[in-house]
C-alpha positions in Angstrom: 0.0 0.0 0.0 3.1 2.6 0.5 0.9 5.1 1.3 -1.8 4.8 -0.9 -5.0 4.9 -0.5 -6.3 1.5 -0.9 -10.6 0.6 -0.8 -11.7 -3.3 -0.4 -15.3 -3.9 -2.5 -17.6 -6.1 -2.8 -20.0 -7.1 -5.8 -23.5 -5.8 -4.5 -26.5 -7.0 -5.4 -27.0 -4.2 -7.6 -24.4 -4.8 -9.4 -22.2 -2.1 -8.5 -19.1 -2.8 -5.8 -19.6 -1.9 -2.2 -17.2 -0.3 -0.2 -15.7 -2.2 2.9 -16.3 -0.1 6.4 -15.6 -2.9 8.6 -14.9 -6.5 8.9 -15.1 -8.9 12.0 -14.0 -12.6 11.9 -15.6 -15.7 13.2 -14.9 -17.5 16.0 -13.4 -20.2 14.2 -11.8 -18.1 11.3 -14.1 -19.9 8.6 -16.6 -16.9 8.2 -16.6 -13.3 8.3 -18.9 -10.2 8.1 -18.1 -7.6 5.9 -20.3 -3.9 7.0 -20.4 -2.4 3.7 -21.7 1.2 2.4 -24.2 0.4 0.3 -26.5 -0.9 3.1 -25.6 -4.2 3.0 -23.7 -6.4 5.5 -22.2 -10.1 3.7 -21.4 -13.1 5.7 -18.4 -14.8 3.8 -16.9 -18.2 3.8 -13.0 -17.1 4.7 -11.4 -19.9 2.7 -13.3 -19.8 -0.8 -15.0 -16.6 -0.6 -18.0 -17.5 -1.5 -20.6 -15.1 -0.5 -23.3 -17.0 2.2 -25.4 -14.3 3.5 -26.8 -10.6 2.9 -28.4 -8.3 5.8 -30.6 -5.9 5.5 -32.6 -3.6 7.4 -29.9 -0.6 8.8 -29.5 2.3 7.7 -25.9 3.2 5.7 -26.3 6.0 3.6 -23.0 5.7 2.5 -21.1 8.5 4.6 -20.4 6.8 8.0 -18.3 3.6 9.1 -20.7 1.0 10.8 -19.1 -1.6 12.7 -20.4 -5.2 12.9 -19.5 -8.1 15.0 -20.3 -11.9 14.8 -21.1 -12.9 18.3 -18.9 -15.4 20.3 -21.3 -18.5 19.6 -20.9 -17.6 15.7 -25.2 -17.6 16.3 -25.6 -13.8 15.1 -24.4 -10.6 12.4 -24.6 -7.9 14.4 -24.6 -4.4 12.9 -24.9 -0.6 13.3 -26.7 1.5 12.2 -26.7 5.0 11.4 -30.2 6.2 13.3 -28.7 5.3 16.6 -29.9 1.3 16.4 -28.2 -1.6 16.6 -29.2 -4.3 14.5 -29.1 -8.5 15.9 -29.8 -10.5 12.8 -29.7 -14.8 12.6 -27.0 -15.8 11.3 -28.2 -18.2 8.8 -31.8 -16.9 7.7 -30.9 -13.2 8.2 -34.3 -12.8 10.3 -34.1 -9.8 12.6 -33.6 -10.9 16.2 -33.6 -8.0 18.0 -33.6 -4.2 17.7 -31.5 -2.2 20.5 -30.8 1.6 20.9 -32.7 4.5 20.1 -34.2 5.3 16.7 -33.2 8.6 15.3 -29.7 10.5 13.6 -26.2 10.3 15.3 -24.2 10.7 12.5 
């Protein structure tokens, strides 16, 4: 990188590539979630790549780095979200699970 300026993408479903905000890695280094600005969080399997899950349902307009974590079970995404909520989806069917926080702007 030599001080470049270097951006990670993903295909979206749209399409279009998706910029990286944040990544966290499974428990057992076979998966990980990828927080992405277009709205979209993508579970991935670490070893081929293959994409194995989208979540929707925060907000990411696109401006703001949302963070996302896989919990310690590997049972649940767990993302941000830019009106002050913070979003507990299942991990395999990408149902939401709960809703915590406050609903309105923070960013």
């Amino acid at each position: 990188r030599n001080g470049g300026v270097t951006v990670d993408r993903f295909a979206a479903s749209d399409g279009n590539a998706a910029a990286v905000a944040d990544m966290a890695l499974g428990v057992g280094g076979e998966v990980y979630l990828a927080s992405c600005l277009d709205g979209e969080a993508r579970l991935v399997d670490a070893a081929s790549g293959e994409h194995l899950t989208t979540y929707r349902g925060h907000v990411c307009q696109g401006a703001t780095k949302l963070e996302c974590a896989l919990t310690r079970a590997d049972a649940h995404a767990v993302v941000a979200s830019e009106d002050g909520r913070v979003l507990v989806y299942d991990l395999v069917d990408a149902s939401v699970k709960h809703i915590g926080g406050r609903k309105g702007d923070v960013c």
